[in-house]
C-alpha positions as CSV (number, residue, x, y, z in Angstrom):
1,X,15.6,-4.0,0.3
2,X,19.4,-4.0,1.1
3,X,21.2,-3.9,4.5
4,X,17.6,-4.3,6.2
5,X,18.5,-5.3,9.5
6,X,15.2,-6.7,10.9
7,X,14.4,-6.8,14.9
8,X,16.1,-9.3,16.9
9,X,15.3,-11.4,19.6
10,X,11.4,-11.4,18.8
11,X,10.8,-14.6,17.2
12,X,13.3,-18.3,16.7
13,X,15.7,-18.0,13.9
14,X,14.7,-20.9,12.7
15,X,11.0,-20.6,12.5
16,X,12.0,-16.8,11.0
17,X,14.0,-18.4,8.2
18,X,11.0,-21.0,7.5
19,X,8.6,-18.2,7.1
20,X,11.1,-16.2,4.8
21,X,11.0,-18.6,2.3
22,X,9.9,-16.8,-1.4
23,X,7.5,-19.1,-3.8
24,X,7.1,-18.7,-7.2
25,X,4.1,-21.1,-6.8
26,X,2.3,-18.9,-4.0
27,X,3.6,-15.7,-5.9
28,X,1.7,-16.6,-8.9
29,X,-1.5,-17.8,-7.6
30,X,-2.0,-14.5,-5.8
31,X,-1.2,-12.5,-8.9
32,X,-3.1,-14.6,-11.0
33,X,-6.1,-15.1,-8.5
34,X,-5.9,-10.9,-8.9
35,X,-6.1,-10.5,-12.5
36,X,-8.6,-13.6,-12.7
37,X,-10.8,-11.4,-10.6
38,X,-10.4,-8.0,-12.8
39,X,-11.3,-9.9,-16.0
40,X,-14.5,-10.9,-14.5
41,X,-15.3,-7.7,-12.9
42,X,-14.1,-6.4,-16.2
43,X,-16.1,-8.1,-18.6
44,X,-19.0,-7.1,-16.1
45,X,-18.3,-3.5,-16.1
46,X,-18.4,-3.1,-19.9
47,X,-21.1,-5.6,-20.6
48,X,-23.3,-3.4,-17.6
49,X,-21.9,-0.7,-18.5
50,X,-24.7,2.5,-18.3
51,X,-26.9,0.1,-16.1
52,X,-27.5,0.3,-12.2
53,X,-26.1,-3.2,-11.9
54,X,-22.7,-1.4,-13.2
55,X,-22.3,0.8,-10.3
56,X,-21.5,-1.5,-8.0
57,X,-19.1,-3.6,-10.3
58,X,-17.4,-0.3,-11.2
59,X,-16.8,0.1,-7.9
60,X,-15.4,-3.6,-7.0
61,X,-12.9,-3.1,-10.5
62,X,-12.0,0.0,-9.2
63,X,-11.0,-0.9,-6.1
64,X,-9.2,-4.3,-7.1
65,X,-7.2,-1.7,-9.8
66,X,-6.0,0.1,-6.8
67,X,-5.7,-3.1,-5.0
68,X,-2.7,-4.0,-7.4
69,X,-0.7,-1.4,-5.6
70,X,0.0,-4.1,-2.7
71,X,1.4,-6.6,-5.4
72,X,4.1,-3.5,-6.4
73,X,4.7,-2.8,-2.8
74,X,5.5,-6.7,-2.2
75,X,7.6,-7.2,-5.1
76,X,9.4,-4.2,-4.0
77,X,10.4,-6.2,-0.7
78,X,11.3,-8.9,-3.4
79,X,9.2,-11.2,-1.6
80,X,6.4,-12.1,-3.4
81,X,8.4,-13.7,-5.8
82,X,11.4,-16.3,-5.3
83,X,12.9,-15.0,-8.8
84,X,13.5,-10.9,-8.6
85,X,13.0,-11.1,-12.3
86,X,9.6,-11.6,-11.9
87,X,9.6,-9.3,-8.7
88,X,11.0,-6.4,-10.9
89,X,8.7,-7.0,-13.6
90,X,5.7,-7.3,-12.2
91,X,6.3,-4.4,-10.1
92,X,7.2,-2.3,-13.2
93,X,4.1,-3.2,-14.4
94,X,1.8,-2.3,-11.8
95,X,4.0,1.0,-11.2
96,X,2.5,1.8,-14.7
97,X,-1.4,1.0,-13.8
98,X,-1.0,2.7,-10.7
99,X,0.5,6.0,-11.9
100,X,3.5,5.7,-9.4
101,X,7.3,4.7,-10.8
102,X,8.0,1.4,-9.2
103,X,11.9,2.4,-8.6
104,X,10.8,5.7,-7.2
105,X,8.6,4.2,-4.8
106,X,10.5,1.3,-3.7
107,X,13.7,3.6,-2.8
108,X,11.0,5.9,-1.3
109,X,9.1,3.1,0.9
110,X,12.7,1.7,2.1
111,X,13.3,4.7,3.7
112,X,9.6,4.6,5.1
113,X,10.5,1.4,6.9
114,X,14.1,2.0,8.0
115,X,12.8,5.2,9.6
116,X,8.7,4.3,10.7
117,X,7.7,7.2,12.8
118,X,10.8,9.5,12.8
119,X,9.3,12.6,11.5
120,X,12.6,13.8,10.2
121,X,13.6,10.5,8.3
122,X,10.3,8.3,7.3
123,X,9.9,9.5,3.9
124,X,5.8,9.1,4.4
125,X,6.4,11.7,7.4
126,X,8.6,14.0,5.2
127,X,5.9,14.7,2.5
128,X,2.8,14.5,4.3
129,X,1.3,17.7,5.8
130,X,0.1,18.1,9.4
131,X,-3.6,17.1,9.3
132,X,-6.7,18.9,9.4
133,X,-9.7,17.6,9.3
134,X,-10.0,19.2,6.1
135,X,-6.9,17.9,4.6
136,X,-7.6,14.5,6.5
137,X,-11.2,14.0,4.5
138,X,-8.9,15.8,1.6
139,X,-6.9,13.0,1.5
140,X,-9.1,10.3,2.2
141,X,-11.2,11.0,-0.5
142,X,-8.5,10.4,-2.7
143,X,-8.7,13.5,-4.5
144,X,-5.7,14.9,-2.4
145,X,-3.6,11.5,-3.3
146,X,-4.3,11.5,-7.0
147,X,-3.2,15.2,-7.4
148,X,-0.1,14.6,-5.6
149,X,0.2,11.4,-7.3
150,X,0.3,13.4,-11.0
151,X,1.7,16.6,-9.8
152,X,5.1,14.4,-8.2
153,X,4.8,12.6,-11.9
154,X,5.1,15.7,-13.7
155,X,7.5,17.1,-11.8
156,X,10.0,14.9,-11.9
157,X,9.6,14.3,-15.6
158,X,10.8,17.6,-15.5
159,X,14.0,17.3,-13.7
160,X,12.8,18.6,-10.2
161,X,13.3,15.7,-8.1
162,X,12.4,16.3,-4.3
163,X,15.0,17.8,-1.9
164,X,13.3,16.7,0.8
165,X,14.6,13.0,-0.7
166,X,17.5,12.5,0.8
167,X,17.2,8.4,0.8
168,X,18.3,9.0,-3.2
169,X,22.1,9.2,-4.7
170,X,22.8,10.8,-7.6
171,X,22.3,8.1,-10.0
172,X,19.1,7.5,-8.4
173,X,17.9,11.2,-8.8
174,X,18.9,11.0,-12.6
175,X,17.3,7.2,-12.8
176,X,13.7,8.3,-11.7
177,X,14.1,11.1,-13.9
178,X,14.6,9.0,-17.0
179,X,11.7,6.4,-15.6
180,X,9.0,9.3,-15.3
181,X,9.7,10.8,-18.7
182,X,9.0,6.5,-19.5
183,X,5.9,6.7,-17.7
184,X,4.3,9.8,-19.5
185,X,6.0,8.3,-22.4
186,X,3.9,5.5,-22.3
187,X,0.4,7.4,-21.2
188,X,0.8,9.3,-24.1
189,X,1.1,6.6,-26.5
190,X,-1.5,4.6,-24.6
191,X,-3.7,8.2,-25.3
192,X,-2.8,8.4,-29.0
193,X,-4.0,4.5,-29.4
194,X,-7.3,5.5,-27.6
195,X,-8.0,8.7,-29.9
196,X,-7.0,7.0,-33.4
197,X,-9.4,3.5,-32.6
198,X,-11.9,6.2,-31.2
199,X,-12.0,3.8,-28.0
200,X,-13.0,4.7,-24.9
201,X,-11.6,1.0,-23.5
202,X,-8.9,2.3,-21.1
203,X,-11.1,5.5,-19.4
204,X,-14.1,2.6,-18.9
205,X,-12.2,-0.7,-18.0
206,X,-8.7,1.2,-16.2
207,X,-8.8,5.0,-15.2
208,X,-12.3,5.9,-14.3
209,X,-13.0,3.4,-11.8
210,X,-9.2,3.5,-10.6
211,X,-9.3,7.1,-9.5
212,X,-13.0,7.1,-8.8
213,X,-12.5,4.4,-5.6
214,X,-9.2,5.3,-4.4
215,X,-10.8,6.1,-1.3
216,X,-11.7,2.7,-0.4
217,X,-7.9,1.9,-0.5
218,X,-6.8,5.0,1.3
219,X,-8.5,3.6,4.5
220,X,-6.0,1.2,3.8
221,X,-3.0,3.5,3.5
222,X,-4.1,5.9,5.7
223,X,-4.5,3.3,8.7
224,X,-1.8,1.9,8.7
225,X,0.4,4.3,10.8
226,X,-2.1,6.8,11.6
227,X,-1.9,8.0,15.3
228,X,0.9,5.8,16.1
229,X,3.8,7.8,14.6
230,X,5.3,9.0,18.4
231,X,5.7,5.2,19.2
232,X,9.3,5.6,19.1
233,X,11.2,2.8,16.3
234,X,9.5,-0.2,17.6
235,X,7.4,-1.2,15.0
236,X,4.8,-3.3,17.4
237,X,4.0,0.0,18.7
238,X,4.5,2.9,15.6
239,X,2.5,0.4,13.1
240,X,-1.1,-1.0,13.1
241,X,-2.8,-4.0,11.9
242,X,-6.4,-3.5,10.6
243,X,-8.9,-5.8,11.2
244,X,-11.0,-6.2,7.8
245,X,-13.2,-9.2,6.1
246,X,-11.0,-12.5,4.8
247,X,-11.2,-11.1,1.1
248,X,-10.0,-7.6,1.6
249,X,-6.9,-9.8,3.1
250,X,-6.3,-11.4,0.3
251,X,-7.0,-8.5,-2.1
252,X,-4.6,-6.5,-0.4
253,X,-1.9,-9.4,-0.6
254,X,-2.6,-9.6,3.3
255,X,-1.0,-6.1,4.1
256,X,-3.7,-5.5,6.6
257,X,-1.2,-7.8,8.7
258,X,0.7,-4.6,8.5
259,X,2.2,-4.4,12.1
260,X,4.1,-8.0,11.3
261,X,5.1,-6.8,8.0
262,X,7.0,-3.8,9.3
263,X,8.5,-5.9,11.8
264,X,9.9,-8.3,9.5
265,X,9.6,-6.8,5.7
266,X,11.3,-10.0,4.4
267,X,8.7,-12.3,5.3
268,X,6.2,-12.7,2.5
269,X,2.9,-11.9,2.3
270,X,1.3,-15.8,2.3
271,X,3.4,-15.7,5.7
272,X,2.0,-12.8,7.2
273,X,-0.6,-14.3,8.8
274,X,1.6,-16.9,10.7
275,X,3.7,-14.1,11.5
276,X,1.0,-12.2,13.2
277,X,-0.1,-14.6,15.7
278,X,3.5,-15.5,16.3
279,X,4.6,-12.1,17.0
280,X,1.6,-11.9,19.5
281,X,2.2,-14.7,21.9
282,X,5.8,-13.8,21.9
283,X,4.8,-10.3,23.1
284,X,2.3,-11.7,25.6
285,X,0.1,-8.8,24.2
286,X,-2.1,-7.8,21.2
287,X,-0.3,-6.0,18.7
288,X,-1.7,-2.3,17.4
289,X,-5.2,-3.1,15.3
290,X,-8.4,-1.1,14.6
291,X,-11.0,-1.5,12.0
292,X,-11.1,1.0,9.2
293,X,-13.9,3.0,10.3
294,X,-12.5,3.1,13.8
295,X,-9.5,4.8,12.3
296,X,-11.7,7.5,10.5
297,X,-14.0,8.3,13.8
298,X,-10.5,8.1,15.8
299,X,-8.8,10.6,13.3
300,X,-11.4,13.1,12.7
301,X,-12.0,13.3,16.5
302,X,-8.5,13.9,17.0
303,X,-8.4,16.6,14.5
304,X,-11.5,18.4,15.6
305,X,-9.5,19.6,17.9
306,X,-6.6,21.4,15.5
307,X,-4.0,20.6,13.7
308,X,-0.7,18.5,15.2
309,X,2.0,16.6,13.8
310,X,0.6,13.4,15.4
311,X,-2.0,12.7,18.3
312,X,-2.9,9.6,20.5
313,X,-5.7,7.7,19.3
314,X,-7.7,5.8,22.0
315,X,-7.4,2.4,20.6
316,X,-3.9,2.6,19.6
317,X,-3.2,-0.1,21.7
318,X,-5.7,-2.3,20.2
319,X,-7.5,-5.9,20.9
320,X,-6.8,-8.0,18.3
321,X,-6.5,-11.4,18.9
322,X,-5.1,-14.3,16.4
323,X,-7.3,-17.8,15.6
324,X,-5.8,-20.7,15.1
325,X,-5.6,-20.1,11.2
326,X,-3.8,-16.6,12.1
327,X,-7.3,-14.9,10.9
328,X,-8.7,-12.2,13.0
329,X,-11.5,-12.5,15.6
330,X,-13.0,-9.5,14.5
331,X,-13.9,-7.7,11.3
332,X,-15.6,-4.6,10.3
């Protein structure tokens, strides 16, 4: 992300330029660790495939396939890699699995985090309607996602880039053109392949279970900011760290450390944790953090009440507090 200017004056240079340090190693282990993971759950799903046991590893593949979204977003920050190379092509890759241009989302997210909560600026705030409660569960359910997810695809393909995206030059607009035409390019010859081998291999072990869970990893998205977004800029107040269970950390690349992320993008994800409890006793105070669920129960009581552009939730200030390993105290 270029000409990030991160905040100031919150934690020691020096311990900020220790924690910014990019590893190969640690890079690969996670990615690795990820895709060790899917092959089990893979060879699971299609030797239990039609069985009750396979429900329930259908839904663990699925939601790791979505999972792969936080190794994009990282890579995007060039973080989760020391080499960009491998940043750039890992992220390309998992743009593919997850139906979403990595170019077109990584211009888009940079202008999420130069402008987090500014309704006019953060492209998140730009696109996203004012909730309902039916558009809230709409989108939850990840029905709403995935048909904005393919309709954006489509249309672009098509030449008609957003105006609403201002964050894009020219040769931007006419580069994510060129990379959604690849995109359908490549779903089409991935189709082709299917229907001439008569294989069903990428519906059963890729798609089905992808779309079918992406509502376990829009409590994720969809908690993040949630609530917050009339904080002002300050990213300890406008962002929110959610307190889930050691593995959906690490399946999620720790972005559930989401609060110290914002506040210092260029710190990678094996760092975040560090960075959380840091953050915290430099603020004297706990930083924004709610369970999933809490979210949910906060955001549909909120919009029972009609639709706004943002609303309060009651635990918007939070309670987290940081162990000695940087873990949190509490999980849901």
């Amino acid at each position: 992300m270029d000409n990030w200017v991160p905040r100031k004056g919150l934690i020691d240079t020096t311990e900020l330029k220790r924690l910014s340090r990019r590893s190969d190693a640690k890079g690969f282990a996670q990615l690795l660790g990820h895709f060790g993971a899917l092959g089990v759950t893979g060879w699971a799903l299609w030797t239990w495939w039609g069985s009750w046991w396979g429900v329930s590893v259908f839904v663990v593949h699925g939601y790791l396939i979505n999972c792969l979204f936080a190794a994009q977003h990282e890579c995007n920050h060039h973080t989760a890699f020391k080499s960009n190379w491998i940043n750039d092509a890992v992220r390309r890759f998992t743009g593919v699995t997850q139906l979403y241009p990595a170019w077109w989302e990584g211009w888009f997210h940079f202008a999420h985090h130069r402008h987090t909560g500014d309704w006019s600026k953060d492209a998140e705030l730009v696109f996203r309607p004012k909730y309902t409660l039916g558009n809230y569960i709409y989108f939850l359910s990840g029905v709403g996602y995935w048909a904005l997810r393919v309709r954006g695809l489509c249309r672009i393909a098509v030449g008609l880039v957003p105006s609403s995206a201002y964050w894009l030059s020219e040769p931007q607009r006419r580069y994510v053109i060129w990379e959604a035409r690849g995109h359908l390019g490549i779903y089409a010859a991935l189709a082709a392949i299917s229907i001439a081998l008569h294989s069903w291999l990428a519906i059963t072990l890729w798609l089905a279970p992808m779309l079918a869970t992406k509502s376990l990893h829009q409590l994720q998205n969809m908690g993040e900011h949630l609530g917050l977004e009339d904080g002002g800029l300050d990213t300890t107040k406008n962002t929110r760290t959610l307190r889930v269970p050691a593995i959906v950390r690490w399946a999620l690349w720790q972005m559930p450390y989401h609060t110290a992320h914002h506040t210092f993008p260029g710190v990678p994800f094996h760092n975040l944790p560090t960075l959380h409890g840091a953050l915290e006793e430099r603020l004297g105070r706990p930083l924004p953090a709610a369970g999933y669920f809490e979210v949910v129960l906060g955001a549909i009581r909120a919009a029972r009440k009609g639709p706004e552009d943002t609303w309060p939730l009651p635990f918007a200030a939070g309670t987290s507090r940081s162990g000695d390993d940087g873990n949190f105290a509490a999980a849901e």
